[in-house]
C-alpha positions in Angstrom: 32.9 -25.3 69.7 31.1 -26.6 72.9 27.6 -26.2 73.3 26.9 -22.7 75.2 24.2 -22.2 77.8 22.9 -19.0 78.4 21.6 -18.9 81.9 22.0 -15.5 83.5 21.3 -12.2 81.0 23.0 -10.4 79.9 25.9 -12.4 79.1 27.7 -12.4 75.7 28.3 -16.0 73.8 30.9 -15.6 70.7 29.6 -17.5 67.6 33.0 -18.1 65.4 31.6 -19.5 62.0 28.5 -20.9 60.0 29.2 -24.6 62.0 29.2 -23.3 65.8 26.1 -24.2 68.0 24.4 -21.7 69.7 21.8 -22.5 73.0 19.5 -20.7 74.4 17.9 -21.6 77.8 14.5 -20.1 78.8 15.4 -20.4 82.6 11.7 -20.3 84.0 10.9 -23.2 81.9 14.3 -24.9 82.2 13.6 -25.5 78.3 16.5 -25.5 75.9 16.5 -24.4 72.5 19.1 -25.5 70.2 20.1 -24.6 66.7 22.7 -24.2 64.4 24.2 -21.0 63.5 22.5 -21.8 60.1 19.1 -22.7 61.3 19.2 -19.5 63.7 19.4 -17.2 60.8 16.5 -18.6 58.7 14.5 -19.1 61.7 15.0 -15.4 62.0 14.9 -14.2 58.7 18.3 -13.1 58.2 19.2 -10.9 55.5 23.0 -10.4 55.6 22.7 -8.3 52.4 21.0 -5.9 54.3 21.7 -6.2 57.9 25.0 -4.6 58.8 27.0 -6.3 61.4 29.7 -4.8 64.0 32.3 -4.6 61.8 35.1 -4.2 64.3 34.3 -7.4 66.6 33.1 -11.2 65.5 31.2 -10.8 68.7 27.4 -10.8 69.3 25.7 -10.5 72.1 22.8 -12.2 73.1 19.7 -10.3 75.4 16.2 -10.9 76.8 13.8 -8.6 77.9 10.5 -7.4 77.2 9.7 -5.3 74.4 10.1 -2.3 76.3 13.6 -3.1 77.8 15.2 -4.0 74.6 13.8 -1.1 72.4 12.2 1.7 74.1 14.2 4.6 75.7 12.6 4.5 79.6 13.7 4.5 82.6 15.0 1.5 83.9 15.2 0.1 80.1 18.6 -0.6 78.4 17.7 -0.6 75.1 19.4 -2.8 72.8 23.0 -1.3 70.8 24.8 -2.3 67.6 26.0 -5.9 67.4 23.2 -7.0 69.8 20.7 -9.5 69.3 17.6 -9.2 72.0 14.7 -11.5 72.5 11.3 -9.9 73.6 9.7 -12.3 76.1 6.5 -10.4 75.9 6.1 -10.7 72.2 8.4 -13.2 71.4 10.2 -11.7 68.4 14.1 -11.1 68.1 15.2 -8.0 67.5 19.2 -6.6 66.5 20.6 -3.3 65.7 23.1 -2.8 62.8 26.3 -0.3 62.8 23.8 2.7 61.7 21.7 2.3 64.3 19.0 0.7 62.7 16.4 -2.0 64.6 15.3 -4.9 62.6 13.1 -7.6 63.7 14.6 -10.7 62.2 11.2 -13.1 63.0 9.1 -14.3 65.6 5.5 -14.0 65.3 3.5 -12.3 68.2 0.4 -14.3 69.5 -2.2 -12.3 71.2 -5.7 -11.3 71.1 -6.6 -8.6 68.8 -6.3 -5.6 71.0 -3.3 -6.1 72.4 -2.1 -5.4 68.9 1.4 -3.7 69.6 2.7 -0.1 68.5 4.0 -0.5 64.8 7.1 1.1 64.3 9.7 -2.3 63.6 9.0 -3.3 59.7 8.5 -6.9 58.6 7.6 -7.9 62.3 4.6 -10.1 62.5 1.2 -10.3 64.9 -1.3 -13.1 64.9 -4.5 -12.2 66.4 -5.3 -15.8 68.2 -9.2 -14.5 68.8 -10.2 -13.4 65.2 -7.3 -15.7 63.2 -5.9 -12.4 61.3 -2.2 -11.9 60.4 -0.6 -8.6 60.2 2.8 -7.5 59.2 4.7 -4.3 60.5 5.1 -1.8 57.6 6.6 0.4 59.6 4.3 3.1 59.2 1.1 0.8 60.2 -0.1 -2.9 60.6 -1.1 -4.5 57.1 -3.5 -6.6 57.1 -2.3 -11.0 55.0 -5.3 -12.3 53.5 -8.3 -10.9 52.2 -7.8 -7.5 51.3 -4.2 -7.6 51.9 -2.0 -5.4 49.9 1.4 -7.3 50.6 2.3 -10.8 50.1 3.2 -11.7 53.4 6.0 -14.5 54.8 6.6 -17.5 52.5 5.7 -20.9 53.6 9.4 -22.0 53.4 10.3 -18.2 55.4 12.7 -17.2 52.6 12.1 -15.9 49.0 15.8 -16.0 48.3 14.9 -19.5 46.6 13.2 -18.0 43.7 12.9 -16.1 40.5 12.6 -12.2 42.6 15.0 -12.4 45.3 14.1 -9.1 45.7 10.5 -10.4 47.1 10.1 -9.6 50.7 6.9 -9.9 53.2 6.4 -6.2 52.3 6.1 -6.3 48.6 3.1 -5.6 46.9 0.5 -7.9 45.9 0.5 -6.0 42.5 3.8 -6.1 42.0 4.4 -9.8 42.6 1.3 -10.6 40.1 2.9 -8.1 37.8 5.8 -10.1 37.2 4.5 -13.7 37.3 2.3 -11.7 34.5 5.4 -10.8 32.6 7.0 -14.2 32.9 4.3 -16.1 31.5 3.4 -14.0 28.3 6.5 -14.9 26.6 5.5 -18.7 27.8 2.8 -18.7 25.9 1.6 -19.6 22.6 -0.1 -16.4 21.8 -0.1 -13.8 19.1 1.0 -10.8 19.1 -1.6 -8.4 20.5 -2.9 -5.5 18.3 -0.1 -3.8 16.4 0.8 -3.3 12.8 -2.0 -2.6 9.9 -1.1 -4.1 6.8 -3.2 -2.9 4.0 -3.9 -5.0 0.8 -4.0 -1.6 -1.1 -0.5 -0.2 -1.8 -0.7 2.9 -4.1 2.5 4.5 -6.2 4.7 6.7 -5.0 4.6 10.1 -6.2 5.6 14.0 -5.6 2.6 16.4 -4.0 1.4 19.1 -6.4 -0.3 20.2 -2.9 1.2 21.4 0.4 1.3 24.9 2.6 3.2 26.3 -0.2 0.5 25.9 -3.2 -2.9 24.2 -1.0 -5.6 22.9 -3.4 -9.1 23.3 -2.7 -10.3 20.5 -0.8 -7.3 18.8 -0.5 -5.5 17.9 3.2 -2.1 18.8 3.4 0.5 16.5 4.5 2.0 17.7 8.2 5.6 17.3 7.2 5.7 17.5 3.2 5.2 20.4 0.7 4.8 20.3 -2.9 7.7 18.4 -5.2 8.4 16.5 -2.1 7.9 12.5 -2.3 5.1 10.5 -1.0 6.3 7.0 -0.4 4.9 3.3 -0.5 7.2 2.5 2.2 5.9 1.1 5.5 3.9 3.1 7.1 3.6 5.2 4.1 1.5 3.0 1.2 1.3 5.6 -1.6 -1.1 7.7 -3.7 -4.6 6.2 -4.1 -7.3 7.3 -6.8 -11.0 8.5 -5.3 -12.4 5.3 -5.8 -10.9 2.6 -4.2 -11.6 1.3 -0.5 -8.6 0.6 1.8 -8.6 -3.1 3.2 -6.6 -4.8 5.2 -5.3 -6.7 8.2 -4.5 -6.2 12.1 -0.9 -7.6 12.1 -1.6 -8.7 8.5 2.5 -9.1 8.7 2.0 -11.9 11.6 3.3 -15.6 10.9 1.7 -18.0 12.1 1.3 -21.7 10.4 -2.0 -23.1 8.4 -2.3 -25.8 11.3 -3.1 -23.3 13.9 0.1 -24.3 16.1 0.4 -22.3 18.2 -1.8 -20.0 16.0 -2.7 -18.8 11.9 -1.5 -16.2 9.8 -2.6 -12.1 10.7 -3.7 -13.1 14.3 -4.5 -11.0 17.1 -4.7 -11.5 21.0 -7.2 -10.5 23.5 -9.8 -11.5 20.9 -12.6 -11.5 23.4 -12.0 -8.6 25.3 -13.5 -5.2 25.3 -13.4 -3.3 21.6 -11.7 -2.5 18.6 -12.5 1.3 17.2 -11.4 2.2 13.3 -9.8 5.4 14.0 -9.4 7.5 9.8 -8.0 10.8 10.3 -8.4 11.0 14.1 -12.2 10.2 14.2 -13.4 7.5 15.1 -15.7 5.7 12.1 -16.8 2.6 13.7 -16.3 0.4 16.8 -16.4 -3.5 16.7 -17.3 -5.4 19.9 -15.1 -8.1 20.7 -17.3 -10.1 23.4 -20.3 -10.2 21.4 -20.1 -9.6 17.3 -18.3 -12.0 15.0 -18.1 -11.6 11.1 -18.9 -8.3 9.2 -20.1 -5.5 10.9 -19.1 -2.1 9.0 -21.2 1.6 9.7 -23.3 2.9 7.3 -20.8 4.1 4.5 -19.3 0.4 4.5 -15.9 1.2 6.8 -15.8 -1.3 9.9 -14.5 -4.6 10.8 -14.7 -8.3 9.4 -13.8 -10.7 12.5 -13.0 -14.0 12.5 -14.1 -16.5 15.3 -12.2 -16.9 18.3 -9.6 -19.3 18.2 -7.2 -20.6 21.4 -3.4 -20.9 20.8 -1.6 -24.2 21.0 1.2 -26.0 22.1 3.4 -27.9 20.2 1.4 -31.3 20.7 -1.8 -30.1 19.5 -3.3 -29.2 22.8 -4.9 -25.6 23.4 -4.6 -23.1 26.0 -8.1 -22.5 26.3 -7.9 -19.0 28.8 -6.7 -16.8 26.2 -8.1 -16.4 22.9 -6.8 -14.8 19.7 -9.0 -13.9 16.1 -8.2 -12.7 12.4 -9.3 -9.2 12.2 -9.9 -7.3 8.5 -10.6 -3.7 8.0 -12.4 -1.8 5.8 -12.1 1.9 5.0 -15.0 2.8 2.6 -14.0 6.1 0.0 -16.6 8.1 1.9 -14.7 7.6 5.1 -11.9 9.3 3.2 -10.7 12.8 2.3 -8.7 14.0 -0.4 -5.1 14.7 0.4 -3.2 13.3 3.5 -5.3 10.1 5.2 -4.1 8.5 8.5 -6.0 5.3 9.8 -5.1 3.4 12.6 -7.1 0.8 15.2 -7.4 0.9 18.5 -8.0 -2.1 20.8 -9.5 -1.2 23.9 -9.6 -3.8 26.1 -10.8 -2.7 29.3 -12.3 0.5 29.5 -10.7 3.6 29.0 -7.4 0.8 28.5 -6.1 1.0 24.9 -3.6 -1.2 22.8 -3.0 0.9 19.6 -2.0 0.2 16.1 0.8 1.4 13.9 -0.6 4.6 11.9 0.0 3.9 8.2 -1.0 6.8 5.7 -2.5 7.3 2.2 -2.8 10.2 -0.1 -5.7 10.1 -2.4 -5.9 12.1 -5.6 -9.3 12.7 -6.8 -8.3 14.7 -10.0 -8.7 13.0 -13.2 -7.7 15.6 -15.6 -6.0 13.6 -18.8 -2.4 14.7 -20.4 -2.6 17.1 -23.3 -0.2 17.7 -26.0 1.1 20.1 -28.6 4.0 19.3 -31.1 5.8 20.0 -33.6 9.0 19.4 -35.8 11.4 21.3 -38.0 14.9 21.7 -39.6 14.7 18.4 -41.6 18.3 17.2 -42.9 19.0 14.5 -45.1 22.8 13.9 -45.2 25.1 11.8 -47.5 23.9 10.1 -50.6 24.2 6.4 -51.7 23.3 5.3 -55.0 21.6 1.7 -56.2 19.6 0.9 -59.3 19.6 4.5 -59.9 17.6 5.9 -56.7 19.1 8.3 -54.4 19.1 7.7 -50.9 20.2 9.5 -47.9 22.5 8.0 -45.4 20.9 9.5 -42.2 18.1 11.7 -41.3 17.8 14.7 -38.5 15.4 16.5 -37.3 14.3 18.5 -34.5 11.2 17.9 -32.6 9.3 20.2 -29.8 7.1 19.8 -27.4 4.9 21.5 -24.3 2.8 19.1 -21.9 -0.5 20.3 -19.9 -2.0 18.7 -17.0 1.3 16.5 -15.7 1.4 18.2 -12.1 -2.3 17.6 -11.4 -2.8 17.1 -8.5 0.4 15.0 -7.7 3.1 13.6 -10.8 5.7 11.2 -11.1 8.7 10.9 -9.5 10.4 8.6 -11.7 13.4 9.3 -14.0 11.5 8.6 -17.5 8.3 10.3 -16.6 8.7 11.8 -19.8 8.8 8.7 -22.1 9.8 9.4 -26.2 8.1 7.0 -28.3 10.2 6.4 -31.7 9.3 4.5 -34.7 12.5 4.2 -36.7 14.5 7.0 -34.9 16.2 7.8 -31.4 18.3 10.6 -30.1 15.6 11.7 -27.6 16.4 10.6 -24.0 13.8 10.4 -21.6 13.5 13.0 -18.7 11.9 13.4 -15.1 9.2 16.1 -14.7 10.8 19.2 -13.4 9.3 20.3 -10.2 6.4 22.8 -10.7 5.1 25.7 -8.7 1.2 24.9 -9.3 -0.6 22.0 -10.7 -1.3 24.0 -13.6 1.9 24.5 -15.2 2.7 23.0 -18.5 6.4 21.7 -19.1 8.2 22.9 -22.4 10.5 20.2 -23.3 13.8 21.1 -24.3 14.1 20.4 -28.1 15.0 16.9 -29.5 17.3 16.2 -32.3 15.9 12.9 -33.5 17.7 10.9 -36.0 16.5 7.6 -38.0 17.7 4.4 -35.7 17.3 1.6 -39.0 19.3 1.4 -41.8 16.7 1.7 -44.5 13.3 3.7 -45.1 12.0 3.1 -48.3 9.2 6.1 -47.8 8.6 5.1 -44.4 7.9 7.7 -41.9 10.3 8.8 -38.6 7.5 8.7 -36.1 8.0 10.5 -32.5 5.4 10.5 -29.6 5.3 11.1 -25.9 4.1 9.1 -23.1 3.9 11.1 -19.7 3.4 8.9 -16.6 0.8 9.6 -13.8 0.0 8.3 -10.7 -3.3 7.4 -10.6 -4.5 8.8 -13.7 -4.6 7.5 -17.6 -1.3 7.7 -19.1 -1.9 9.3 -22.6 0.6 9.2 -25.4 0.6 12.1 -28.0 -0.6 12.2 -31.2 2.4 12.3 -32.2 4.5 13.5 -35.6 5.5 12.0 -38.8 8.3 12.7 -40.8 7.1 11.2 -43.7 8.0 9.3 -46.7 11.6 9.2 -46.3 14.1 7.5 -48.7 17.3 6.1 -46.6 19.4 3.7 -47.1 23.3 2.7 -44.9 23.2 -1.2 -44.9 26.6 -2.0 -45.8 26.6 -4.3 -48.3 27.5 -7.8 -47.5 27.1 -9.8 -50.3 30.2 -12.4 -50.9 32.0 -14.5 -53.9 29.1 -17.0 -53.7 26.3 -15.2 -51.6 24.3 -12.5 -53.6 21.8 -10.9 -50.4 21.3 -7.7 -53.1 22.7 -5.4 -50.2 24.3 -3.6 -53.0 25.1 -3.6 -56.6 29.1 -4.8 -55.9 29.0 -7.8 -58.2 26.7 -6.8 -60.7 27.3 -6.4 -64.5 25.1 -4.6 -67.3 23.7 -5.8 -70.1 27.3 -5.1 -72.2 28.7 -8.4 -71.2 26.8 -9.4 -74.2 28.8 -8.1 -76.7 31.7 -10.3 -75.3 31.0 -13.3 -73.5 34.7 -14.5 -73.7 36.1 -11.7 -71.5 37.7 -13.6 -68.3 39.5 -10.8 -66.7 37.8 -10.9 -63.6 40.6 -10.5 -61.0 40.4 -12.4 -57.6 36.7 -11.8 -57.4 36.3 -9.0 -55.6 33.6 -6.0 -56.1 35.1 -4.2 -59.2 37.4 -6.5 -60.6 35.0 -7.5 -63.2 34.4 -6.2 -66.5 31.5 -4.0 -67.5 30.7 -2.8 -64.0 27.4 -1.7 -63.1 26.7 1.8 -62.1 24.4 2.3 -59.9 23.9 5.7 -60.3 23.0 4.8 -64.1 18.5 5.1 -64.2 16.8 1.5 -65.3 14.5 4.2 -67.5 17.7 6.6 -68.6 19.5 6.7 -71.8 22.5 3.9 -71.0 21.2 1.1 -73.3 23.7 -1.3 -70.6 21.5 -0.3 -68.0 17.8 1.1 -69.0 17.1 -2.8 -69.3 18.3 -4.0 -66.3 16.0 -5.2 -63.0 16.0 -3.1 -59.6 17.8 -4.0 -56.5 15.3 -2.0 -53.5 14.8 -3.0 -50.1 17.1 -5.8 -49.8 15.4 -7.5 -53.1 15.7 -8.1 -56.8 12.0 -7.2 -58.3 11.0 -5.4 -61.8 11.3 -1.5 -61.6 7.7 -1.0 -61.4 7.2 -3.4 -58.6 8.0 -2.3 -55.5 5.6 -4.8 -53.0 5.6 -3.9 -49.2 7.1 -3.6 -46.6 8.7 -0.5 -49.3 6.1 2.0 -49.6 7.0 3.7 -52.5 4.0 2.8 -55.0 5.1 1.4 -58.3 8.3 2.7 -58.2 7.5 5.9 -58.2 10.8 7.2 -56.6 10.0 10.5 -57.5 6.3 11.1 -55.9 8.6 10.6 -52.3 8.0 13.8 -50.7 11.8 13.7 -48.2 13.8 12.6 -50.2 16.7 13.7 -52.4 16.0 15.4 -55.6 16.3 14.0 -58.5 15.0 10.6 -58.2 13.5 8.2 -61.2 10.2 7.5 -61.9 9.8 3.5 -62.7 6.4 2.8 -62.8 7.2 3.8 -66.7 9.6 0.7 -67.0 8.7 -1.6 -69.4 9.4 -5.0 -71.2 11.8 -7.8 -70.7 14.8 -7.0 -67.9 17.8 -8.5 -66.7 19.9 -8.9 -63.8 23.5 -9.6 -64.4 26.3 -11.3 -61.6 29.0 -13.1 -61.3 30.1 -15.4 -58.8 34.4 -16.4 -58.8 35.0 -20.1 -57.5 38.2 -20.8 -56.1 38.9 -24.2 -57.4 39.7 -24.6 -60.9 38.9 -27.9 -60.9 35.1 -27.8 -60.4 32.1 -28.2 -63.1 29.3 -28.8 -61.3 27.0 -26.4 -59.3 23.8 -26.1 -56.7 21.7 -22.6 -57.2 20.2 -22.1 -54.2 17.3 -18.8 -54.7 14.9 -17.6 -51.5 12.7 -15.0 -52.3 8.4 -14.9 -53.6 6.3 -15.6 -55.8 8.7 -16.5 -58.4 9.8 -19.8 -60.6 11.8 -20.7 -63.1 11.2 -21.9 -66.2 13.0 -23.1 -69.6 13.2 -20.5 -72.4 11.0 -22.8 -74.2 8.1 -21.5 -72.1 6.4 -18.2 -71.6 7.4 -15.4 -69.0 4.8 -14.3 -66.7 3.8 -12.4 -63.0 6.0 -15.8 -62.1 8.1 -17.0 -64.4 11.2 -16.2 -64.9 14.4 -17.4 -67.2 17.8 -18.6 -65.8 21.1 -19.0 -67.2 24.2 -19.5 -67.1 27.8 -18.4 -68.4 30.7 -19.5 -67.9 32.7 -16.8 -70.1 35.0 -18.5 -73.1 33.9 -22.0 -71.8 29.8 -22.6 -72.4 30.1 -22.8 -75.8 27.3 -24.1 -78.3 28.1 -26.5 -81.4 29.1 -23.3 -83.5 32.0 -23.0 -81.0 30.4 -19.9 -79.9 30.3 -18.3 -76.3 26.7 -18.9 -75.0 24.2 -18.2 -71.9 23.2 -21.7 -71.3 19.3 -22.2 -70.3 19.7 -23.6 -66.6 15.6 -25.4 -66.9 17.0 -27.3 -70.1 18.8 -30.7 -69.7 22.4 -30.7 -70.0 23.6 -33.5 -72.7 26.6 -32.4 -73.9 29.3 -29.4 -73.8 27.8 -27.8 -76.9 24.1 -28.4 -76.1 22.1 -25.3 -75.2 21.4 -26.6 -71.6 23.1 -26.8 -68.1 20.5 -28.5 -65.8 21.3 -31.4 -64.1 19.1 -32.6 -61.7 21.0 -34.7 -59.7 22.9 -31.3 -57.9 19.7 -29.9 -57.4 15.7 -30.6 -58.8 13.8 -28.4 -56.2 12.5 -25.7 -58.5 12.9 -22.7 -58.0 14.8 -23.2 -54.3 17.5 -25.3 -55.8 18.9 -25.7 -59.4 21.7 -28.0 -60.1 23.8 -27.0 -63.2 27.3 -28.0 -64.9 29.4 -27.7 -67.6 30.3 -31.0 -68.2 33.7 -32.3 -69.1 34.8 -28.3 -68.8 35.6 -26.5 -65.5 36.0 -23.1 -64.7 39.6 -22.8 -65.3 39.4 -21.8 -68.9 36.3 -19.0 -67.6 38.5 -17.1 -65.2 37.3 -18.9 -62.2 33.8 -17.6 -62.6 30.2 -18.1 -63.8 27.9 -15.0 -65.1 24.2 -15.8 -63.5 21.3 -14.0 -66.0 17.7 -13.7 -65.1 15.2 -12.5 -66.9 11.4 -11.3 -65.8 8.8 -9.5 -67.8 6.8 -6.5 -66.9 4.4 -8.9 -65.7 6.0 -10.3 -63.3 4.9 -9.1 -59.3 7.5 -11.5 -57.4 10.9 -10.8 -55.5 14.2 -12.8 -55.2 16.0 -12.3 -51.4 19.3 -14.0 -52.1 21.3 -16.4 -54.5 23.9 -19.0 -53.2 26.1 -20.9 -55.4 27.8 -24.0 -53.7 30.5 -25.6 -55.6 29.7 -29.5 -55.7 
């Protein structure tokens, strides 16, 4: 489009698009003013967002006047209409009206002395006073004052904010606001702490049910707002669980911060605005103690020890090491002192004021403390003893499993809060079980007492050999002494279910399966001795026979208690049956033996079957105390003992006769008297090598017949025999 000359208002010029040239002439001084349709609108401060144009013509007209002409209804005026633009000559501003109505000035600034200082009434126009140097801008309602004591951030330099952050920024906006925001945007920028805002306490109690509440309130104790009694007091954040009356709370302002040991961009459990006004230790809505920021560092607590310990102010960083020296951050502990708190329901929390009457405030966190130190009492008692089934060896009686029933009422568990947790109400049992553990029930004062529901305890082990069933009770507190009951003893009991285990080759004397009495020695030739098994052999042992009773093929024979082979009237620990005295036992079954009347020379009698016919030659392998062996040259005593051997119709002596064979005496030949030959075995009394020379066990029915032999003296025990074929 061709240049346009406006040189007789009014007369309309059509602008057509963004790239058409508009010119306007100022006739009086013959000047001409060109811009682009571009330039025109910054230079007038355009806001097409908000300025409404004519929407049903492209056209706008251009008009001069003076103020008056263009805007005020008076005679002789024609005051500007919608899709107009109008230039004041007297104030040199541009004005335009939109479809609603509305004037705008779009720019221009109005140069005059002070008091010719137009009617306000158009916002956003603009007046420089040329004799005192003062801006104003047109709020609409009045002239604001840009500069000192302005309210409003005026014009930009460039005549647009549209180019920045706030679009939304406009010569009108407040001071306040526009420092506001630049506030905002530069916090995050920063390599600051948090300011003040968590409390993490070093001290975390237990968590626990309240014994106290609106529904049963204890004397001196401060109910919890929201929780009655049986209800659950927590150690989760902000909640940190029952306390006892004698600890101090400490802790941290944002003790949960991370920082980094370097200080970049600051350290652990820091806090901003460390210089600035105060922090106040708030415990159950008093305040205890206030800490000044811009003068105190270190400790400084009131005078039952509750207050602050402050660190020295330190300045964040950046990444490279370099500090940001305006704002400064410190490491803040705090102490609440036991006389600072109540019992019951305690709430702390800090609060940072940093200007006055301005306050940053901390998380609340909470605490109940429990002064009451009243201990767990007891009383118990037990009943309805059974002993049930009945297993015989060496001629003692013992039960195969024990019951009984124990009760029991507990004092003082609810004082003056109790345990929420699912075993509160521990059983302790030596050699028993049967009783589960239980909760505590929830109560209706602290002073109740809890009657546990009765217990059938049963023995647990597989032997007592007059050991005691031994029950207790362990109730858990929450801050005070857990006790454990005295406790009862079902005493001197005589039990015994191990099943015995003992093999072809492996005597552990969990039973009497293998044995054989003293008869064999009427008739050493006798090889009917089946596969091996437990019974197959001739002249069984019964084990119900007494070692002290009339049954000369048993009243000589050794005892088989606890797992062991010892003379009758030795029965060493752990048993604790004295001397054998089976029948001083006070639970057991009737009729037990008396042994510590046994006396002389004994025997133990076993056979072991080997599976290849072909063998001869044996190790003896024997575990057990205080015990030897020793040829039947020498004497017995509290340790020695005699070993031998028969191989039945095979170990014969130079008479041809069936023989025991002394396992301590050299073997030399088949009809010699001895079996030992060192080279299967020479560590006495662990291993024993033995053999039967030129002969193997397939003329003795595939087994060997083991004898030892112990005097009354003797105060030892055997645990187990092994014989490995070689």
């Amino acid at each position: 489009m061709a240049d346009v000359k406006v040189t007789d208002l009014p007369q309309k010029t059509t602008i057509l698009n963004d790239t058409d040239i508009i010119k306007i002439v100022d006739i009086g001084a013959n000047t001409s003013y060109k811009y682009e349709y571009g330039d025109l609108k910054k230079f007038l401060h355009l806001d097409l967002g908000t300025f409404t144009w004519v929407a049903q013509s492209p056209i706008i007209q251009l008009r001069r006047g003076t103020y008056a002409e263009l805007l005020l209804a008076q005679a002789g005026a024609n005051p500007l209409i919608e899709g107009e633009l109008g230039y004041a000559t007297d104030t040199n501003e541009v004005f335009a009206v939109d479809s609603l109505g509305n004037t705008h000035c779009l720019g221009g600034i109005i140069l005059d002395i002070a008091v010719n200082i137009p009617a306000f009434g158009v916002p956003k126009r603009m007046f420089f006073a040329t004799d005192t140097g003062k801006m104003f801008v047109d709020t609409g309602t009045a002239w604001e004052e840009i500069g000192a004591g302005a309210t409003v951030i005026g014009p930009s330099e460039d005549g647009t904010y549209d180019d920045g952050l706030f679009i939304d920024f406009d010569v009108l906006t407040p001071i306040g606001t526009a420092v506001d925001r630049f506030n905002e945007v530069l916090l995050p920028l920063s390599p600051t702490p948090p300011r003040v805002s968590t409390l993490i306490s070093d001290i975390v109690g237990v968590e626990g049910k309240l014994s106290f509440g609106a529904t049963n309130p204890i004397a001196t104790y401060t109910n919890h707002p929201v929780l009655d009694i049986n209800q659950l007091f927590t150690t989760v954040y902000p909640n940190y669980g029952i306390i006892d009356s004698v600890t101090d709370i400490t802790g941290f302002i944002n003790g949960n911060v991370v920082g980094d040991i370097s200080g970049i961009p600051y350290l652990d459990k820091s806090f901003s605005l460390a210089n600035q006004g105060s922090l106040h230790l708030e415990v159950n809505g008093v305040v205890v103690h206030s800490y000044d920021l811009t003068i105190t560092t270190g400790l400084d607590v009131n005078a039952n020890g509750s207050g602050f310990d402050v660190s020295v102010r330190y300045s964040p960083k950046y990444a490279d090491g370099s500090e940001l020296l305006q704002l400064k951050y410190a490491i803040a502990e705090f102490i609440v002192d036991i006389l600072d708190l109540r019992n019951g329901y305690n709430v702390i929390r800090v609060r940072h004021e940093y200007k006055a009457g301005l306050y940053i405030d901390s998380d609340y966190i909470y605490f109940i403390r429990d002064a009451n130190l009243t201990i767990t009492t007891y009383a118990e008692s037990y009943g309805s003893l059974s002993l049930l089934g009945t297993k015989y060896i060496s001629g003692v009686k013992y039960c195969i499993s024990v019951f009984f029933n124990y009760d029991i009422t507990i004092n003082n568990a609810y004082r003056n809060t109790y345990s929420n947790e699912l075993d509160a109400i521990n059983f302790i049992i030596l050699n028993g079980a049967n009783a589960s553990d239980l909760p505590l029930s929830n109560m209706t004062t602290e002073a109740d007492s809890i009657i546990v529901p009765t217990q059938s305890i049963q023995n647990n082990v597989t032997r007592l050999n007059s050991d005691p069933i031994t029950v207790q009770v362990e109730v858990d507190r929450t801050v005070q002494a857990d006790t454990i009951s005295t406790g009862i003893s079902v005493i001197q009991l005589l039990l015994d279910n191990v099943s015995e285990s003992s093999t072809k080759l492996i005597e552990n004397f969990s039973g009497e399966g293998r044995r054989i009495s003293s008869e064999i020695e009427s008739n050493k030739d006798n090889t009917s001795y089946g596969t091996g098994n437990t019974g197959e052999q001739p002249y069984d042992w019964e084990s119900l026979q007494s070692l002290v009773g009339l049954n000369v093929y048993h009243n000589t024979g050794l005892l088989i208690h606890n797992g062991r082979l010892t003379y009758p009237s030795n029965t060493p620990a752990p048993s604790q049956v004295v001397n054998g005295t089976f029948s001083a036992v006070l639970n057991a079954l009737p009729g037990q033996p008396d042994y510590s009347l046994a006396s002389g020379n004994r025997t133990y009698y076993r056979f072991f079957y080997i599976e290849d016919v072909s063998l001869s030659n044996f190790k003896l392998i024997f575990t057990g105390n205080n015990f030897t062996f020793v040829p039947k040259t020498s004497a017995l005593s509290a340790i020695n003992l005699y070993l031998e051997l028969l191989a039945p119709a095979t170990t014969k002596n130079s008479s041809g006769i069936t023989i025991f064979k002394d396992c301590l005496t050299n073997f030399t030949s088949e009809e010699n008297i001895g079996c030992y030959a060192s080279y299967f075995g020479s560590t006495i009394p662990d291993e024993i090598g033995v053999t039967l020379g030129y002969k193997t066990v397939m003329t003795s029915g595939r087994v060997i017949v083991l004898k030892i032999t112990a005097s009354s003296l003797w105060t030892g025990y055997i645990n187990s025999i092994t014989v490995i074929p070689m």
